[in-house]
C-alpha positions in Angstrom: -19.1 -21.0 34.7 -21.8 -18.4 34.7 -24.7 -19.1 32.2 -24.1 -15.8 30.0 -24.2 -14.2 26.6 -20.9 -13.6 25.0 -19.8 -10.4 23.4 -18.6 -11.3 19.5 -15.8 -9.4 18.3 -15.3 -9.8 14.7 -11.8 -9.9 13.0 -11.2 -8.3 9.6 -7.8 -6.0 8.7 -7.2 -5.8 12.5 -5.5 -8.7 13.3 -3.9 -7.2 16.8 -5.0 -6.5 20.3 -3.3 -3.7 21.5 -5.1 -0.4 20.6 -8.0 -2.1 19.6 -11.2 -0.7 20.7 -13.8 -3.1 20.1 -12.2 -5.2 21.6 -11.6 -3.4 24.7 -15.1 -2.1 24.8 -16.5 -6.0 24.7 -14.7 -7.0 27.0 -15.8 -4.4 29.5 -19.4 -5.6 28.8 -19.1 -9.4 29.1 -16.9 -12.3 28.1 -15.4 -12.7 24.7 -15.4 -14.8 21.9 -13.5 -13.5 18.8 -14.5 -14.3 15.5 -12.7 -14.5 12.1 -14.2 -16.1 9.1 -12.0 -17.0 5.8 -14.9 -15.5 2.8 -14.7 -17.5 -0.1 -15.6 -14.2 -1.6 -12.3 -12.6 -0.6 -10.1 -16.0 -1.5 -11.4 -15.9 -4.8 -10.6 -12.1 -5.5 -8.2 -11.3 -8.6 -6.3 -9.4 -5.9 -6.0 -12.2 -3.4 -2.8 -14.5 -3.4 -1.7 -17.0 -1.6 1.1 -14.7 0.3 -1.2 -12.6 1.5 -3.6 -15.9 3.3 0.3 -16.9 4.9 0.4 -13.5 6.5 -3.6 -13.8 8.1 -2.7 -17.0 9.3 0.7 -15.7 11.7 -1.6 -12.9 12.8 -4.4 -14.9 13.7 -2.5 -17.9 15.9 -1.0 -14.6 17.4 -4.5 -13.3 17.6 -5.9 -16.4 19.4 -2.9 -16.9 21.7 -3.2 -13.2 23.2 -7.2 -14.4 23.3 -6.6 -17.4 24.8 -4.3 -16.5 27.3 -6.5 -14.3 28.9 -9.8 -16.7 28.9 -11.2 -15.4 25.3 -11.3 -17.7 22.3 -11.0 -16.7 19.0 -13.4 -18.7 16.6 -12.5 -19.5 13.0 -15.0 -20.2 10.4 -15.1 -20.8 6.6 -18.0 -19.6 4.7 -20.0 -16.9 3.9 -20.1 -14.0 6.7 -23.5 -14.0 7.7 -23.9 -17.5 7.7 -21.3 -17.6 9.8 -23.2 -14.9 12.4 -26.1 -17.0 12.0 -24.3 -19.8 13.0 -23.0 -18.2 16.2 -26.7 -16.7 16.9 -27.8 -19.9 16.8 -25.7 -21.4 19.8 -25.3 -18.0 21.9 -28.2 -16.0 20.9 -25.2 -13.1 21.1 -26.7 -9.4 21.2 -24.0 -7.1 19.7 -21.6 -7.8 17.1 -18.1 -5.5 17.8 -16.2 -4.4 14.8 -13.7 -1.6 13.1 -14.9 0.2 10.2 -13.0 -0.9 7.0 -12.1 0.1 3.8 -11.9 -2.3 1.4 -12.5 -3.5 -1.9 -16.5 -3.7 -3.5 -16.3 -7.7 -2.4 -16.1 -6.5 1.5 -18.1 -3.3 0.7 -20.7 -5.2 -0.2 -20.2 -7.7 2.4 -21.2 -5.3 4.9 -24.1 -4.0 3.3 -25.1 -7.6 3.7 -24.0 -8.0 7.4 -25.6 -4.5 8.3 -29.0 -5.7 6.9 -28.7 -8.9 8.7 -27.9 -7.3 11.8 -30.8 -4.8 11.3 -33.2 -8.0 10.4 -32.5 -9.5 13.7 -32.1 -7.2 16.6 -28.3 -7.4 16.7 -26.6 -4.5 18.0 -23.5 -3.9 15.2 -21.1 -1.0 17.1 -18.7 -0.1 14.4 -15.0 1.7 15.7 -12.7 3.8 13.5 -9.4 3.3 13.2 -7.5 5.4 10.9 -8.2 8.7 10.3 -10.7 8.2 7.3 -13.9 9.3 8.1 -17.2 7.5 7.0 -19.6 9.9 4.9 -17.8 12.6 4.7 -19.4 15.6 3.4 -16.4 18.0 2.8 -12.7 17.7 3.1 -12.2 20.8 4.6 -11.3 20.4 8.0 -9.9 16.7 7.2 -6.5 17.3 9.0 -7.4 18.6 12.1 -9.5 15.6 12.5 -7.0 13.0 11.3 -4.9 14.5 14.1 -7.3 14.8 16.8 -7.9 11.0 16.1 -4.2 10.3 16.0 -4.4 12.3 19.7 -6.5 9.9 21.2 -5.2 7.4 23.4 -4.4 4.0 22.3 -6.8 1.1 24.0 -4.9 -0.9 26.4 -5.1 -4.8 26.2 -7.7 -5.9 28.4 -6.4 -8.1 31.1 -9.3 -10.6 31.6 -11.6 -11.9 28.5 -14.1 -13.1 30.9 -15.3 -17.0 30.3 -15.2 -16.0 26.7 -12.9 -19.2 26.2 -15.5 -21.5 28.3 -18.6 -20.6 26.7 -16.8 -21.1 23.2 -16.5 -24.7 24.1 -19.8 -25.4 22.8 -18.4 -25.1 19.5 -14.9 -26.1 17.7 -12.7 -23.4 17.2 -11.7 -24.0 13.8 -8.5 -24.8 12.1 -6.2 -22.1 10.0 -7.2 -22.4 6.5 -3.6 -23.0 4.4 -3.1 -21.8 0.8 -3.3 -25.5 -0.7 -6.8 -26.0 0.8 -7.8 -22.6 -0.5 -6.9 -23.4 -3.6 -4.3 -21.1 -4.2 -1.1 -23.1 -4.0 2.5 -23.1 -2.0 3.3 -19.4 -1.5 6.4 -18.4 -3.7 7.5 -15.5 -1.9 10.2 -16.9 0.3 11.7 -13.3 1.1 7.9 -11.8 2.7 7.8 -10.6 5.8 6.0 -12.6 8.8 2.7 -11.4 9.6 1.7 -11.1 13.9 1.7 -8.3 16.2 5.0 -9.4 17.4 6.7 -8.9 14.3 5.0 -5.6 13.7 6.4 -4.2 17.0 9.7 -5.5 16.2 9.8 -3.5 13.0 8.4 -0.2 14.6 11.5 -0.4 17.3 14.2 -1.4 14.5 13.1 1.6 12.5 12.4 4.3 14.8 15.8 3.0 17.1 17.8 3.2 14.2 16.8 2.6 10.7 15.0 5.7 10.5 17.8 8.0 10.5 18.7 7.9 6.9 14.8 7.3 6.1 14.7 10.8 4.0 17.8 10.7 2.0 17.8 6.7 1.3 14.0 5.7 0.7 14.1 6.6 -2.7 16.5 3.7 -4.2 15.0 -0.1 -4.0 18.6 -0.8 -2.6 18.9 1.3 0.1 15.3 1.5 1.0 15.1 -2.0 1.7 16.3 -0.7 5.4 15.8 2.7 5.4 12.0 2.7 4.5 9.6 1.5 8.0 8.6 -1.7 6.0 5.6 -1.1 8.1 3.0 -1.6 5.4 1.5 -4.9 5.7 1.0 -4.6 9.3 -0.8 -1.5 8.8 -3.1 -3.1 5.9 -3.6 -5.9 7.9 -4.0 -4.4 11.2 -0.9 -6.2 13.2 -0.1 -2.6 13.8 -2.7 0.8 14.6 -1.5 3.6 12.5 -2.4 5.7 16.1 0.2 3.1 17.7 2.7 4.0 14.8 2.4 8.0 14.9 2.8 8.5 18.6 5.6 6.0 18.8 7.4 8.8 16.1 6.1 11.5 18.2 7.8 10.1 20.9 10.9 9.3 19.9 11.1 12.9 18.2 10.9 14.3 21.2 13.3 12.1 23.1 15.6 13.1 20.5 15.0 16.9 21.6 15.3 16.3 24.9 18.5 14.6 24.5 19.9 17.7 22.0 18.5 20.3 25.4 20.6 18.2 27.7 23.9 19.2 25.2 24.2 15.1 24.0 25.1 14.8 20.3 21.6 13.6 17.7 22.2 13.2 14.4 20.5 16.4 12.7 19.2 13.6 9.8 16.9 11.8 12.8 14.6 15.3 12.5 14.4 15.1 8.8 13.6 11.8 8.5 10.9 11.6 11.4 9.3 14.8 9.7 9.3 13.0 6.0 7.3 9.7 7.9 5.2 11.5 9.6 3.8 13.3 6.5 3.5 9.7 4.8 1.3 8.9 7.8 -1.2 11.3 6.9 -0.7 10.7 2.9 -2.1 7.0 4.6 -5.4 8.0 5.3 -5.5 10.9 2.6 -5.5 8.3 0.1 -7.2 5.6 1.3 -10.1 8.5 2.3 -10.6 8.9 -1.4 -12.2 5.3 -2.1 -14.0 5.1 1.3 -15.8 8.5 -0.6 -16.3 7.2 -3.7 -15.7 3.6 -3.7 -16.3 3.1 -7.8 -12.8 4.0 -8.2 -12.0 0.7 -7.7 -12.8 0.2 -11.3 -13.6 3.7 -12.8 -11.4 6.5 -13.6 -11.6 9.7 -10.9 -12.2 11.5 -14.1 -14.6 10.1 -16.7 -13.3 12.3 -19.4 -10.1 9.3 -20.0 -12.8 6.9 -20.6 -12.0 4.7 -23.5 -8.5 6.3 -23.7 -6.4 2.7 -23.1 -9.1 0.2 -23.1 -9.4 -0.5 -26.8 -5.4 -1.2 -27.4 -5.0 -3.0 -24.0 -7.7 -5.7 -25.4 -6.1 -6.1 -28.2 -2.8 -8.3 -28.9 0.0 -6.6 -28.6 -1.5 -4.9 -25.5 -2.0 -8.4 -24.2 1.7 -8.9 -25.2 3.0 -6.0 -23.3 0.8 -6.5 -20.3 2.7 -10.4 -20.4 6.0 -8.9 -20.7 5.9 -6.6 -18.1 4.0 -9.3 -15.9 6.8 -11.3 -16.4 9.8 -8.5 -16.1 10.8 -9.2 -19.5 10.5 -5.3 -21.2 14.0 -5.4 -21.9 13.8 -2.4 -19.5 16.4 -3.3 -16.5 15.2 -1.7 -13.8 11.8 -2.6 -14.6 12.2 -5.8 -14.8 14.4 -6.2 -11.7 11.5 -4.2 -9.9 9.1 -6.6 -10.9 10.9 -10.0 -10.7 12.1 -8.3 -6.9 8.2 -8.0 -5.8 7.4 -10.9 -7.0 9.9 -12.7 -4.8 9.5 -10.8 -1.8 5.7 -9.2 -1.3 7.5 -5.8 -1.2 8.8 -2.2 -3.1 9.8 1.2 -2.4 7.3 3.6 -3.3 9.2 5.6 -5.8 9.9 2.3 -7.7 6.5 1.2 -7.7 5.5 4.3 -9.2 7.6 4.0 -12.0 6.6 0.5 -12.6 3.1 1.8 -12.5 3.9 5.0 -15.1 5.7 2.8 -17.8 2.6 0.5 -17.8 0.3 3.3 -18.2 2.5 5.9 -20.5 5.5 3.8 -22.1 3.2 0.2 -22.7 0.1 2.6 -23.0 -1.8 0.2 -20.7 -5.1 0.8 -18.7 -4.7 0.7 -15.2 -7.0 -1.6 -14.1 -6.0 -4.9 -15.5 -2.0 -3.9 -13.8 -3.6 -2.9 -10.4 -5.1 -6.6 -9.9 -1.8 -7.9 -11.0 0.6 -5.5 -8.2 -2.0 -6.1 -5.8 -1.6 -9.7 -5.7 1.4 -9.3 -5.5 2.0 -6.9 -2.6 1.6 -7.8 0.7 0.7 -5.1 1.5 -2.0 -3.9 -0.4 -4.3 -1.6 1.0 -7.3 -0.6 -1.3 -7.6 2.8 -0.6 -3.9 3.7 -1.3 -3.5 1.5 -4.1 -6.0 2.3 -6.4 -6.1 5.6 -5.8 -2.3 5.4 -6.6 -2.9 3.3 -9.8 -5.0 6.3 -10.9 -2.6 9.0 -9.9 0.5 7.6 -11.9 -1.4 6.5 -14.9 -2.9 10.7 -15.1 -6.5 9.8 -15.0 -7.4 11.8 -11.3 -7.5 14.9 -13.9 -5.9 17.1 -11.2 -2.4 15.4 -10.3 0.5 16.3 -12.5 1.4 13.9 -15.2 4.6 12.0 -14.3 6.6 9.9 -16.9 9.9 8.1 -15.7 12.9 7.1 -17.2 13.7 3.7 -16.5 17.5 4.4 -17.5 17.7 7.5 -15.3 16.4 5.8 -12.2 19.0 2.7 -12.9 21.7 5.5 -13.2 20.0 7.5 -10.2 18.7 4.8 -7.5 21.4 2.0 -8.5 24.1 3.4 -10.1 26.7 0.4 -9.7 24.2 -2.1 -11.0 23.8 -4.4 -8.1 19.9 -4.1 -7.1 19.2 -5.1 -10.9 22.1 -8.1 -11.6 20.6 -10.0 -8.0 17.6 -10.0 -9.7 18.2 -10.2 -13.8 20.8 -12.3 -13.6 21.1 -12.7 -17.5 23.0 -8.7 -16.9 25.3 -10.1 -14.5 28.0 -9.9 -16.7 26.9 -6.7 -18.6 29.4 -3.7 -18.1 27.6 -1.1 -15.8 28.2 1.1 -18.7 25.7 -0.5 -20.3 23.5 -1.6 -17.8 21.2 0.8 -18.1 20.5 0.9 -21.8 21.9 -2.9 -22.8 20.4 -2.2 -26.2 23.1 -0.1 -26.8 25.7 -2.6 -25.9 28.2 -3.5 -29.5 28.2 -6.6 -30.7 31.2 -7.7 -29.4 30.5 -7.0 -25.9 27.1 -8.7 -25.7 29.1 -12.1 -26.6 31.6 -11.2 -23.8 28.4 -10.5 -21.5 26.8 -13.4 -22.6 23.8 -11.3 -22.6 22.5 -11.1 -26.9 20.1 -8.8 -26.9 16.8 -10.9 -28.3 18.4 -14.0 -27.2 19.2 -14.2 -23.1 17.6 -10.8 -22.6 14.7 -9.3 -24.4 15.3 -5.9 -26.8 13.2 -2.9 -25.4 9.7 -3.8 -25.7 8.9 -0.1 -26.9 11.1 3.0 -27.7 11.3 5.4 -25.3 11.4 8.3 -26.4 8.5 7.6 -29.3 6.8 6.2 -26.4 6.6 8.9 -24.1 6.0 11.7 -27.2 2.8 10.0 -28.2 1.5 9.2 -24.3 2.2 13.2 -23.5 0.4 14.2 -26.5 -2.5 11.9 -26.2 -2.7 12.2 -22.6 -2.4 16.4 -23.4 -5.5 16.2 -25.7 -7.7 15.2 -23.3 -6.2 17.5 -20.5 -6.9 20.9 -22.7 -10.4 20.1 -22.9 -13.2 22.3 -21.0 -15.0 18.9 -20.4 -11.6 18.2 -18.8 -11.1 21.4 -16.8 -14.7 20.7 -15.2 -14.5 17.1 -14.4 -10.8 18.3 -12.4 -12.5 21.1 -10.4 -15.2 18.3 -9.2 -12.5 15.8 -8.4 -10.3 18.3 -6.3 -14.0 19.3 -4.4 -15.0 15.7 -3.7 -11.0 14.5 -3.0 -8.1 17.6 -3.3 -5.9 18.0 0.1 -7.1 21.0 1.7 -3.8 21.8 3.5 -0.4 21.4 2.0 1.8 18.8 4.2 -1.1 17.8 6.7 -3.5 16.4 3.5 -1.6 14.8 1.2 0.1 17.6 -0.7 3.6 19.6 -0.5 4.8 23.0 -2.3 8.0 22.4 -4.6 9.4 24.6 -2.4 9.0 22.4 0.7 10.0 19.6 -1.7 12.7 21.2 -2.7 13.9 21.7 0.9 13.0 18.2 2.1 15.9 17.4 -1.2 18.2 20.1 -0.2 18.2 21.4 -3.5 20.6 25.0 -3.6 18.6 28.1 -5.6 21.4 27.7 -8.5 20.7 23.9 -8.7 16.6 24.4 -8.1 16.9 26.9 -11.6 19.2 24.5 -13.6 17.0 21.4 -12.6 14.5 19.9 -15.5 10.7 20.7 -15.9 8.7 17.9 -15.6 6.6 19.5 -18.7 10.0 19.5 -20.4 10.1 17.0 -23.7 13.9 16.0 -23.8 14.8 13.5 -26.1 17.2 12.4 -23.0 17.5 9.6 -20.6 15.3 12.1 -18.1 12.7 12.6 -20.5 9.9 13.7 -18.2 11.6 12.4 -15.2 11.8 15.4 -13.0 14.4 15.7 -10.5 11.8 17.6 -8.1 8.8 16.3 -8.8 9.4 12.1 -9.6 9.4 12.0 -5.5 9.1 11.1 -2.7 5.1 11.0 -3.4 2.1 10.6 -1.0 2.0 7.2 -0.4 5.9 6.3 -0.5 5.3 5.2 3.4 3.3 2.2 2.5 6.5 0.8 0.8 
């Protein structure tokens, strides 16, 4: 074996090998040796949990297979990153370090402040590749779509066939053992229903949806019944990087136009296959859109978009019966139904449609009147797919403190009634309603008596009362929330968060019209007119639950 330097490729939220470019360009200078290192930095985030470790660890012995089988090695260290470089220095005086870019949270943010510096310090040769669509120090959004979709246009890295002796001159050193949840100290997973991480499981998921699942994507993505199929469940392979998002949007490309080409040769397609492709491939871009926003300003991690709603929730969510609510809703005890079963649901399986964690995320922020930090940590644990970018800059959106999106305030009755109207997404997972009469499923409280002994659901007793009134609830959030909108101060801080964030072009950005939203629902003119205002204040189950405007939102491809 030749006597040679190795090219490192480090490992972060890319855990694949197909279309993955510094891999490919390493290889083409030299032999491999992969590297991955579990940061006790990371393992000990708020947002970290142990689901999320399970799902590195598939993708990595996936990782290290693909490596190994064609004479790479993938090394696996514990520790802190540059110590770990160091390490590797040390033995094979390595040159250049290969990487993606990433956006993460302020722990790996700052991590590769650290990493650059060391790099810097020592000669190393750090080559950084995109890939998503955000764009490192941007200075304007204008022009942001056309170069999200030039970089979508760009062909997809082959797997390099050879690794050189990558695996041979890794010998000098142990490859390291997969670091389980127990030894992290983060206990036994208990999220039975999560997905399996790997690149094989990601591709798997891609050809169910776009080969048939997709087809009622559009009409059924909405309802946490129905969207348990219909939506791409592609999320935690994107966030983890199983999966490119370049891999995901040509793979819909193509299959739209097979589609055509099948409708020119006079063979019947479902019409709903065009829809549906069109609706993901909008959510594609809403991907980057959002994550863009905290690669650009990465404080919002922890500070509103808009300063002008600082100190509007902190002071009550300190106090007692803030802490109370935030337990009850932890817990998917609010006495709301469809809450709770939202919440029990991804805490069994990692996973949500959009449009349901939105709501989960609004009646924290409005009904419970809850800042949106101290609720982010808790969904991202408990997602497996959380992404920074999208998820804070989500948290922000639903709880109205971006200053420039609409305010949107749902009815947890309404989207029992609207997303599951026979009851049987929120009796798998509330079982004490299992008995309740779908009559009063959505609004148990209002249940007699008599029929709560029947039920064997007393309200107080085997299922909670409604932690807050609704309607009261949602009056005072609109006002308070309406105060702090119709102030100049207000009006400023929105036109600088639209300059430094806003979509610059409606359905390529981020943003839609009502009038293309209204299409995508095939709402008629007549029913369009008769159809609530979201500004509305209706002391009815849609109280600020608008049937246009409550979704599908950016983002709702991540679920």
């Amino acid at each position: 074996m030749p006597d040679t330097v190795p090219e490192i490729v480090w490992f972060k939220r890319d855990l694949r090998v197909a279309d993955h470019w510094p891999l490919l360009e390493a290889a083409r200078r030299g032999p491999v040796v992969g590297l991955y290192v579990y940061e006790p930095e990371i393992l000990e985030a708020p947002e970290f949990e142990a689901s999320h470790l399970v799902f590195i660890n598939e993708s990595l012995r996936e990782v290290r297979e693909a490596l190994r089988q064609r004479g790479g090695e993938l090394l696996i260290r514990r520790g802190e990153m540059v110590s770990a470089l160091a390490e590797l220095r040390s033995i094979f005086a390595f040159v250049r370090l290969w990487s993606h870019e990433e956006t993460g949270n302020m722990v790996t943010f700052r991590r590769d402040q650290r990493v650059a510096r060391w790099c810097r310090a020592t000669g190393i040769e750090w080559q950084e590749f995109r890939q998503d669509g955000v764009i490192r120090r941007l200075r304007s959004r204008d022009g942001w779509a056309a170069a999200w979709e030039q970089t979508m246009r760009l062909p997809c890295g082959q797997v390099p066939e050879c690794f050189g002796f990558g695996r041979g001159l890794a010998g000098r050193m142990e490859p390291g053992d997969f670091l389980s949840p127990e030894e992290a100290g983060l206990g036994a997973s208990s999220k039975p229903e999560a997905q399996r991480g790997g690149e094989t499981a990601a591709g798997a998921t891609l050809q169910s949806f776009l080969s048939g699942r997709a087809v009622n994507y559009r009409k059924e993505m909405s309802s946490p019944l129905t969207g348990w199929t219909a939506c791409s469940r592609l999320s935690p392979y994107l966030a983890w990087g199983c999966l490119s998002l370049r891999t995901v949007a040509q793979a819909t490309r193509q299959r739209r136009e097979n589609l055509e080409e099948e409708r020119a040769h006079g063979l019947s397609v479902d019409r709903r296959w065009f829809g549906s492709l069109t609706s993901f491939e909008a959510r594609l871009r809403w991907h980057c859109h959002f994550m863009q926003k905290l690669e650009t300003e990465p404080g919002i991690e922890f500070q509103n978009f808009s300063s002008v709603y600082d100190g509007l929730r902190e002071e009550f969510t300190e106090s007692a019966e803030g802490r109370r609510r935030l337990e009850a809703w932890m817990e998917g005890r609010t006495g709301y139904p469809m809450i709770d079963a939202c919440m029990r649901s991804v805490r069994a399986t990692g996973w949500l449609n959009f449009r349901m964690r939105a709501m989960l995320v609004s009646f924290a922020s409005y009904h419970l009147w809850l800042h949106w930090r101290p609720t982010a940590v808790w969904l991202a644990r408990h997602f497996l797919d959380f992404e920074p970018g999208i998820h804070f800059s989500q948290f922000q959106m639903q709880s109205g403190t971006t200053g420039i999106n609409t305010v949107r305030i749902y009815s947890p009755a309404k989207q029992l009634l609207d997303q599951d109207p026979q009851g049987v997404f929120v009796r798998r997972w509330v079982p004490e309603l299992e008995a309740v009469p779908t009559v009063f499923l959505a609004q148990p409280e209002k249940m007699p008596s008599e029929a709560q002994r029947r039920s064997g659901c007393r309200l107080g007793f085997e299922y909670p009362v409604p932690i807050v009134d609704h309607a009261l609830a949602c009056r005072e959030a609109k006002a308070k929330i309406g105060e702090v909108r119709r102030r100049e101060e207000a009006r400023a801080e929105a036109r600088r968060v639209y300059v430094t964030h806003g979509s610059r072009k409606r359905g390529a950005g981020g943003g839609r019209s009502i009038r293309s939203e209204w299409r995508e629902r095939g709402l008629s003119a007549a029913k369009r007119k008769a159809a609530p205002s979201e500004s509305s204040c209706q002391l009815e189950l849609d109280l600020f639950d608008s049937r246009l405007r409550d979704g599908p939102f950016p983002g709702e491809m991540t679920a």
